[in-house]
C-alpha positions as CSV (number, residue, x, y, z in Angstrom):
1,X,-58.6,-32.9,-7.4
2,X,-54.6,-32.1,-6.9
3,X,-54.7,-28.6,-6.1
4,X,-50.9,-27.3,-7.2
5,X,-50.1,-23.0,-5.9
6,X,-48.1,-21.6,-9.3
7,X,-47.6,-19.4,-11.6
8,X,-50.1,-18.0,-14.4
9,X,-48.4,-15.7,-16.8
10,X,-50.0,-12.4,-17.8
11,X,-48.6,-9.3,-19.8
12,X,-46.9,-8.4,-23.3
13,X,-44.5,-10.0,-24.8
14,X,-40.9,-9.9,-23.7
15,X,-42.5,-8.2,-20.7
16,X,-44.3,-10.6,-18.6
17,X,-46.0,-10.4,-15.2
18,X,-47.3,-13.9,-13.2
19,X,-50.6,-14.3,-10.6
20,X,-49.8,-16.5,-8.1
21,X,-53.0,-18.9,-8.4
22,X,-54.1,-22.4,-7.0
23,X,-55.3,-24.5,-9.5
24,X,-56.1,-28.0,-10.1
25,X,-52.9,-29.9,-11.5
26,X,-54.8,-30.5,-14.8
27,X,-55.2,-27.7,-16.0
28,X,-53.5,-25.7,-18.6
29,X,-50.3,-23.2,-16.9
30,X,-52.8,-20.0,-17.8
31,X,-56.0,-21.3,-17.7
32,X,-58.4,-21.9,-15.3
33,X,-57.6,-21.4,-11.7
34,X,-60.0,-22.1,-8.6
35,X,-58.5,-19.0,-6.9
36,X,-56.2,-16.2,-7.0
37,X,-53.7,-15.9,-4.1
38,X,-51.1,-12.8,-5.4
39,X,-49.2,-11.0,-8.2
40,X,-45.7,-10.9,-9.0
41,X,-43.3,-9.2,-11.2
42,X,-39.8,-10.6,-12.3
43,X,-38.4,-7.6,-13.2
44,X,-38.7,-6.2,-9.1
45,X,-37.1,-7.9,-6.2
46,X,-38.9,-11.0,-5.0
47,X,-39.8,-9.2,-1.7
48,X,-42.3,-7.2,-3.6
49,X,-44.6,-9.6,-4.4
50,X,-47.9,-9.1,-3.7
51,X,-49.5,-12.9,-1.6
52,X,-52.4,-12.9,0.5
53,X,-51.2,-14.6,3.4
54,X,-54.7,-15.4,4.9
55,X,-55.5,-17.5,1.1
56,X,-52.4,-19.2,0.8
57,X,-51.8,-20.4,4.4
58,X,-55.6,-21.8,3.9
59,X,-54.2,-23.4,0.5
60,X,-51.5,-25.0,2.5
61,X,-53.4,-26.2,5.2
62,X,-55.7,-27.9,2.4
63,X,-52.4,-29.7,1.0
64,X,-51.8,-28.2,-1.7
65,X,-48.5,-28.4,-3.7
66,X,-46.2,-25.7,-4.4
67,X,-44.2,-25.0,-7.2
68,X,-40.6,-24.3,-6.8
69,X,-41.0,-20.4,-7.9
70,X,-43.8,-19.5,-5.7
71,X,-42.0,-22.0,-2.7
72,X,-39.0,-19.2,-3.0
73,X,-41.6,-16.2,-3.0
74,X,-43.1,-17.7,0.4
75,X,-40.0,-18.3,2.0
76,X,-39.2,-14.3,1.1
77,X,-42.6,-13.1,2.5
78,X,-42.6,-15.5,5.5
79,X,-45.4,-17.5,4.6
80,X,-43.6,-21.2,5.1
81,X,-42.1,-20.3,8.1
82,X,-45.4,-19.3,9.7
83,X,-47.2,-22.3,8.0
84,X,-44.8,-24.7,9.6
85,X,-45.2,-23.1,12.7
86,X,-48.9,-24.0,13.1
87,X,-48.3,-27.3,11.9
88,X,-45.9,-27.7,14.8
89,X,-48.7,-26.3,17.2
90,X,-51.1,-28.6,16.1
């Protein structure tokens, strides 16, 4: 199973909100998900995203992929930067 970390969109139309989920690669952009990392909103700055560190630093250390979005939403919250840093510890 290729677990990817991306997007899921959720809310109205022409108004939409995203979880931040891992899921396997197969699956559909908003279906199922194995778990549910964080929320964000596009229409408020990146740095107010909502990301359990704790999940996604165990997502990353499982090897999953990340999408390009949520990759830019990590770097912003500090999540890569501490990831890599554990890796270098190892």
């Amino acid at each position: 199973m290729a677990v990817k970390i991306r997007l899921a969109r959720t809310g109205r139309h022409a108004d939409p909100s995203y979880r931040i989920v891992a899921a396997d690669s197969r699956y559909s952009r908003d279906g199922r998900y194995v778990e549910q990392i964080g929320f964000y909103d596009p229409q408020k700055p990146a740095t107010e995203a909502t990301i359990d560190e704790v999940i996604a630093l165990k997502w990353l250390g499982l090897g999953a992929q990340v999408s390009d979005t949520v990759r830019t939403l990590f770097k912003h919250k500090g999540i890569i930067a501490k990831f890599t840093a554990t890796k270098k510890g190892k």
